[in-house]
MMTF fields as JSON, N, C-alpha, C and O atoms, coordinates in Angstrom:
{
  "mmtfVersion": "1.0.0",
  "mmtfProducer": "UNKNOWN",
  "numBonds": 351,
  "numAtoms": 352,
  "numGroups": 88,
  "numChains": 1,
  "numModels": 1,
  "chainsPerModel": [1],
  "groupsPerChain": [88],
  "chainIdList": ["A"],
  "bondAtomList": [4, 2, 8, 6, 12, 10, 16, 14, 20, 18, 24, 22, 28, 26, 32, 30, 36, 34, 40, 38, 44, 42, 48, 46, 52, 50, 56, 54, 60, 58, 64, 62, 68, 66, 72, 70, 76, 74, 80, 78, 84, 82, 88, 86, 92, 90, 96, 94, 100, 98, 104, 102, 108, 106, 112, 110, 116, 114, 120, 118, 124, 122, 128, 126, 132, 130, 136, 134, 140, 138, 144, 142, 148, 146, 152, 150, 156, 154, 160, 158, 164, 162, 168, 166, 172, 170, 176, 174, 180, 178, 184, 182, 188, 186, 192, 190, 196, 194, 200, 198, 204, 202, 208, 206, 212, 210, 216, 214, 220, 218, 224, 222, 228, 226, 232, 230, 236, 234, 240, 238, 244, 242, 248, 246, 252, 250, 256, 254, 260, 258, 264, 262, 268, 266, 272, 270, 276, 274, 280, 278, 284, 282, 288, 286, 292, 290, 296, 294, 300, 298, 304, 302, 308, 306, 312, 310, 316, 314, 320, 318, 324, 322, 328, 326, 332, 330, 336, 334, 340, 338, 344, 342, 348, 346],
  "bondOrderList": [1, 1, 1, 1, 1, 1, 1, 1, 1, 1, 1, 1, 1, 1, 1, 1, 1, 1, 1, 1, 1, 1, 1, 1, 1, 1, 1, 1, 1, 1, 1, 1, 1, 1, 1, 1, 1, 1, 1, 1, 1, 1, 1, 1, 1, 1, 1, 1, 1, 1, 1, 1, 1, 1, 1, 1, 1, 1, 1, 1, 1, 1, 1, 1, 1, 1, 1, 1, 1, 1, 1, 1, 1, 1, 1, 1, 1, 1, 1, 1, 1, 1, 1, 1, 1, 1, 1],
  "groupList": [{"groupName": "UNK", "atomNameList": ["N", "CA", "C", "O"], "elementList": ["N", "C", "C", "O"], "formalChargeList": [0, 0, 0, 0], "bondAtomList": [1, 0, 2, 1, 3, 2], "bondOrderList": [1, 1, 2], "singleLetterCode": "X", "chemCompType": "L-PEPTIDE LINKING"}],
  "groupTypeList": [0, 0, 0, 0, 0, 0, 0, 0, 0, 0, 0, 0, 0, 0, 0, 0, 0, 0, 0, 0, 0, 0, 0, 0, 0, 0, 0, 0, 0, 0, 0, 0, 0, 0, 0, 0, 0, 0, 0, 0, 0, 0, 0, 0, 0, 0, 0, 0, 0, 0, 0, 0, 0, 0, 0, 0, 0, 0, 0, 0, 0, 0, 0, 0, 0, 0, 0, 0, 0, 0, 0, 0, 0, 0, 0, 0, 0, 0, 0, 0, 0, 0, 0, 0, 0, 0, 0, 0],
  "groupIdList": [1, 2, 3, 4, 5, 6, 7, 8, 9, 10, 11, 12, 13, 14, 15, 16, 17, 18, 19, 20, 21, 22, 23, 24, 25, 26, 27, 28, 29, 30, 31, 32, 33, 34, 35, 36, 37, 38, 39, 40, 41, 42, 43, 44, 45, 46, 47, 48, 49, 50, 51, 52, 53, 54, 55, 56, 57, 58, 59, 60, 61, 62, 63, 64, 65, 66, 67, 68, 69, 70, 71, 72, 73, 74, 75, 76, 77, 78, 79, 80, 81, 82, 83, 84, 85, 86, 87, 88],
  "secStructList": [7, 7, 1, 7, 7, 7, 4, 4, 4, 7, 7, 1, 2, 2, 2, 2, 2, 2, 2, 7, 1, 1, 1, 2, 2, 2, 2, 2, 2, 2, 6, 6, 1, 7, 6, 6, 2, 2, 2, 2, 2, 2, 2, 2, 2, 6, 6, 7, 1, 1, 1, 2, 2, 2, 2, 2, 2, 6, 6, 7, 7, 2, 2, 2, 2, 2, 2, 2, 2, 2, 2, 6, 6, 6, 1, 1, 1, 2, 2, 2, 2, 2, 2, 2, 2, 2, 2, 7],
  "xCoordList": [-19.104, -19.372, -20.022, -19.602, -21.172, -21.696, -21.328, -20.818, -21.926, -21.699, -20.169, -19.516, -19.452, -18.184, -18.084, -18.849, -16.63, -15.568, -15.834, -16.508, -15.088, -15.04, -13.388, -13.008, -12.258, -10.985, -11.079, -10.786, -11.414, -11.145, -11.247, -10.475, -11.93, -12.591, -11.527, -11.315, -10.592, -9.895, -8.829, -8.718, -7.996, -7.236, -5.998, -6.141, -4.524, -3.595, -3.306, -2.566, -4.073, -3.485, -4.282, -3.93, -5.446, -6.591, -6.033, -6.764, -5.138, -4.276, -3.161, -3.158, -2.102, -0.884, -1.611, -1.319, -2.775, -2.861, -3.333, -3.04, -4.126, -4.753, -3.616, -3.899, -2.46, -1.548, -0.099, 0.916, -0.366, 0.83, -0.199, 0.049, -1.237, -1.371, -0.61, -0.661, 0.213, 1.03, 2.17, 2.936, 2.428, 3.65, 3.606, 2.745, 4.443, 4.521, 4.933, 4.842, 5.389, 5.574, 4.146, 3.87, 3.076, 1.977, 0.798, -0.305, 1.218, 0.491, 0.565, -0.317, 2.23, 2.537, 2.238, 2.259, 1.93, 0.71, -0.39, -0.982, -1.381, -2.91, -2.849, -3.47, -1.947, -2.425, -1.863, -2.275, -1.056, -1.0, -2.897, -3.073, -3.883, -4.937, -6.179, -6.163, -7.37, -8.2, -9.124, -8.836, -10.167, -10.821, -11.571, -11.741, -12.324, -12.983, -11.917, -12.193, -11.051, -10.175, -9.431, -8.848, -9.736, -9.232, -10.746, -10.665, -12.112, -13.157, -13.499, -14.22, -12.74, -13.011, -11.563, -11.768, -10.579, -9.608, -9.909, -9.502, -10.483, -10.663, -12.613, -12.746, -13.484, -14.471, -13.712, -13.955, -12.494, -11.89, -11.403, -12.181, -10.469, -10.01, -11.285, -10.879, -12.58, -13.14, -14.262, -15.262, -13.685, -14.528, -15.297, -15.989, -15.654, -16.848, -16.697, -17.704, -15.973, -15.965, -15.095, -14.356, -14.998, -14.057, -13.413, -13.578, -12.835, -12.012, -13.807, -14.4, -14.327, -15.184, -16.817, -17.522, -16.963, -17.55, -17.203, -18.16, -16.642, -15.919, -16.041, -16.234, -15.961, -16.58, -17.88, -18.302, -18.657, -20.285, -21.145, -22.269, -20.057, -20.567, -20.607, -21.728, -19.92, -19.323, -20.139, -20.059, -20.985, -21.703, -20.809, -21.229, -19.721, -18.596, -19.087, -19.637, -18.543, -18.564, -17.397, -16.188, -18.085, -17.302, -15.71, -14.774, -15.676, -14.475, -13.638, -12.42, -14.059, -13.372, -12.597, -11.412, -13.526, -12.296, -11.253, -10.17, -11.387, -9.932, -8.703, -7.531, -9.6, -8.036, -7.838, -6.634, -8.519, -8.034, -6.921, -5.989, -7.619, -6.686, -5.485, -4.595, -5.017, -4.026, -3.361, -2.208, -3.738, -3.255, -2.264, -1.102, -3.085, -1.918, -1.167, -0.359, -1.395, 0.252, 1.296, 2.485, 0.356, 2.292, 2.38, 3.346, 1.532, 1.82, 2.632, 3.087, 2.924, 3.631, 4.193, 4.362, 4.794, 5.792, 7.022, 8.213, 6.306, 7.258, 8.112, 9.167, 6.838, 7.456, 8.961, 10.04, 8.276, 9.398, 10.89, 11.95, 10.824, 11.913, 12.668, 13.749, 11.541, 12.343, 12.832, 13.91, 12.716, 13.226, 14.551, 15.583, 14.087, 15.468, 16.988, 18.196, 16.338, 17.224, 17.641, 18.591, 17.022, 17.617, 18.556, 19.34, 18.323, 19.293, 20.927, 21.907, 20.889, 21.787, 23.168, 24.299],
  "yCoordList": [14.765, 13.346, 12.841, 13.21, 11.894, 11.621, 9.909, 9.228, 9.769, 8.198, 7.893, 8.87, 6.432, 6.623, 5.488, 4.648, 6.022, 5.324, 4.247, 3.726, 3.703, 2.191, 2.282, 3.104, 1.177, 1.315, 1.583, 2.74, 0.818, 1.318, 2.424, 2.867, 3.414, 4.741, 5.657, 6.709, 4.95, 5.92, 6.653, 6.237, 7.778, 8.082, 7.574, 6.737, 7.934, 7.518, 8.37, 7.968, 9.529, 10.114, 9.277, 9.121, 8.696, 8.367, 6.655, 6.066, 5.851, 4.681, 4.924, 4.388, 5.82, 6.233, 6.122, 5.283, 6.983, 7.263, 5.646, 5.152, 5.042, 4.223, 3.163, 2.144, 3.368, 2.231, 2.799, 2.157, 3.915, 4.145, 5.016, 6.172, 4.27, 4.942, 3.983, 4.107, 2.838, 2.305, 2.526, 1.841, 4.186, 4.469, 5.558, 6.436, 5.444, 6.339, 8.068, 8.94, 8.386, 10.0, 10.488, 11.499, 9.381, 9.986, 9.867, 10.399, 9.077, 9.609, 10.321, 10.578, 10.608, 11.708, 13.39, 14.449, 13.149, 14.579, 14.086, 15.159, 13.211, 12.869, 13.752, 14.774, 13.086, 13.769, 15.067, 15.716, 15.914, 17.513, 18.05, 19.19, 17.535, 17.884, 17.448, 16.441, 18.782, 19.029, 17.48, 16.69, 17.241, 16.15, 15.9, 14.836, 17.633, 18.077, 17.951, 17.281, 18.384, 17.93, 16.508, 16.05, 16.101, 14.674, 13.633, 12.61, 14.56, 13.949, 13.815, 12.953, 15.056, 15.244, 14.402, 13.916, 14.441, 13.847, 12.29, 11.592, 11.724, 10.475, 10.306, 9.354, 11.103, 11.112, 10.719, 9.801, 12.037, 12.215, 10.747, 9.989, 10.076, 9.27, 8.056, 7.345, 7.636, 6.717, 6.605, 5.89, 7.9, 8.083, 8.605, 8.277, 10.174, 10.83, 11.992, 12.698, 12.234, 12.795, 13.979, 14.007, 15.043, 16.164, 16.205, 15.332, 17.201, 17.729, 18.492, 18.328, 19.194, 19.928, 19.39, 19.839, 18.011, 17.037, 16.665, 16.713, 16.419, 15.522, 16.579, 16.08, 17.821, 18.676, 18.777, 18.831, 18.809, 18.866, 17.717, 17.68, 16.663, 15.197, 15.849, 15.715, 16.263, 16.337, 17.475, 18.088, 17.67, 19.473, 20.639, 21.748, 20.468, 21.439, 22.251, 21.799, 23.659, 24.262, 23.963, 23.774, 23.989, 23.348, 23.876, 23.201, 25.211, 25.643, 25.044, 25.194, 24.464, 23.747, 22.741, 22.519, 21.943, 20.786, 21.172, 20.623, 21.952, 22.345, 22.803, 22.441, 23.874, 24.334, 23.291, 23.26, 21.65, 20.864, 19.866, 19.172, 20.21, 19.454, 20.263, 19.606, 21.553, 22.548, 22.257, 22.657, 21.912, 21.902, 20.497, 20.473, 19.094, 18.306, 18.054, 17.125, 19.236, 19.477, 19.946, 19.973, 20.592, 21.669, 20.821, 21.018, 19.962, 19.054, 18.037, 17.488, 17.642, 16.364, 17.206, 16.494, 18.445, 18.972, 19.385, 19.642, 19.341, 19.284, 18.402, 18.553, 16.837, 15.827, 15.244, 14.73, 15.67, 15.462, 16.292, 15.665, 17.939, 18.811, 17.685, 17.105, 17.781, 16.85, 15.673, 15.592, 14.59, 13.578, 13.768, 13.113, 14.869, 15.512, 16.002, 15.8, 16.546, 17.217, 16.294, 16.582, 14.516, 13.925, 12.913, 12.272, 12.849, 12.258, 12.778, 12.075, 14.286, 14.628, 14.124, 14.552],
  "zCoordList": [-9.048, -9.213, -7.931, -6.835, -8.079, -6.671, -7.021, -7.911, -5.753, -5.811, -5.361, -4.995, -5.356, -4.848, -6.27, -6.745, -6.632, -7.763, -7.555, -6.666, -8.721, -8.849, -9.243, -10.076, -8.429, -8.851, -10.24, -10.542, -11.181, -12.49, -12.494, -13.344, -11.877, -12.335, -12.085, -12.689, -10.731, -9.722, -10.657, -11.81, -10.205, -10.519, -9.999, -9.107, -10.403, -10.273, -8.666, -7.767, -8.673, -7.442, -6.495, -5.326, -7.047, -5.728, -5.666, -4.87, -6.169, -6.007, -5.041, -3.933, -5.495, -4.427, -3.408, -2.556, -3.258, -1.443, -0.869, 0.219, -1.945, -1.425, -1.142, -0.513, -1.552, -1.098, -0.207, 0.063, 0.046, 0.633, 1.922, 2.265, 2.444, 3.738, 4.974, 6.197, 3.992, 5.092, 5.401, 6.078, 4.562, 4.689, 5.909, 5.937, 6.745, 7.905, 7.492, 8.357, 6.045, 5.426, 5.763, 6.409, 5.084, 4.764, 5.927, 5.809, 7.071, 7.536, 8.926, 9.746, 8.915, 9.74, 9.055, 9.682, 7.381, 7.11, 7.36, 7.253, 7.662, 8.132, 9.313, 9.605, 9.9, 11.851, 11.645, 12.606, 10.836, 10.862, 10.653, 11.083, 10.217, 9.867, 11.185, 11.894, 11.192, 11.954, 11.765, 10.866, 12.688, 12.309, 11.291, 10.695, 10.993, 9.785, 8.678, 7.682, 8.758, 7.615, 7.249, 6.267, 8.445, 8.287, 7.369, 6.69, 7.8, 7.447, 6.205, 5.703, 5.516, 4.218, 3.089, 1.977, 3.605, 3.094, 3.259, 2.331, 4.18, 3.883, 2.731, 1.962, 2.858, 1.973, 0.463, -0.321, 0.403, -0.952, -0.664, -1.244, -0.029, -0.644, -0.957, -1.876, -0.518, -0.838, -1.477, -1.419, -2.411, -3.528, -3.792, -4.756, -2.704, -2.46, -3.788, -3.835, -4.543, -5.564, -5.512, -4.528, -6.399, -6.326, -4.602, -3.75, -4.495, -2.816, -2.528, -1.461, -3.565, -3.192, -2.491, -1.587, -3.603, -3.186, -2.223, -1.45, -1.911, -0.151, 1.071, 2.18, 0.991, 1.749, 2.06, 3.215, 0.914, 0.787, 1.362, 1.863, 1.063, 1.595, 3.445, 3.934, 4.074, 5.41, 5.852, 6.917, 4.804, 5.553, 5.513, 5.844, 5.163, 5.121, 3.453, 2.449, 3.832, 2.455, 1.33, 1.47, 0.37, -0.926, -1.105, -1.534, -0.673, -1.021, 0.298, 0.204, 1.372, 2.663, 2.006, 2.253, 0.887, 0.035, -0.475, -0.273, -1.049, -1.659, -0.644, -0.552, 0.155, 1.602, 1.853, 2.106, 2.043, 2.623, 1.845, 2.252, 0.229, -0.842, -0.851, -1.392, -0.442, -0.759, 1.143, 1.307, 1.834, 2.828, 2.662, 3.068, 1.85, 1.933, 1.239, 1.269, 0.144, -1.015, -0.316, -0.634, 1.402, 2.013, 3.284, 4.022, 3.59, 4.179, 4.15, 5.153, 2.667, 2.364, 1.748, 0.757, 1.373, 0.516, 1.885, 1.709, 3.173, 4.27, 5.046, 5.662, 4.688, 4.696, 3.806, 4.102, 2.64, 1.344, 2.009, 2.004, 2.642, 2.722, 4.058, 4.163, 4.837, 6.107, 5.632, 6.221, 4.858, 4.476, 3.568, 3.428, 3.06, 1.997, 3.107, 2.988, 3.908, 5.234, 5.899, 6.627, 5.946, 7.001, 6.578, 7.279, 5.052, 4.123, 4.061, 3.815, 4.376, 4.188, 5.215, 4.982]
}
């Protein structure tokens, strides 16, 4: 997809982020990530299209979007364990 979304267009995952980057979980996974990866995770979030698109936008190779989309599933899946651990 080129071009950048239109909220209507967005997805439900591309809303969460867009409203919980004021949550301090999420963006103590931002700063776990390189600048290049930080470059492409914010492309993705403002609509630059697929993870793969959002790489390509950045000069980065296509498959760079995705390690970066798979990096902040174990990024925030660590956040989630630590929050689970501090509950206890």
């Amino acid at each position: 997809m080129s071009g950048s979304r239109s909220w209507k267009q967005r997805t439900a995952e591309d809303l969460a982020l867009h409203h919980r980057l004021d949550d301090e979980r999420v963006r103590t996974a931002l700063r776990g990530l390189t600048p290049d990866e930080a470059t492409v995770a914010a492309r993705w979030a403002q609509g630059a299209g697929t993870w793969a698109e959002s790489a390509l936008s950045a000069d980065l190779p296509a498959a760079y979007g995705e390690r970066v989309h798979r990096k902040l599933h174990r990024l925030g899946a660590r956040q989630v364990a630590r929050a689970a651990g501090a509950a206890q």
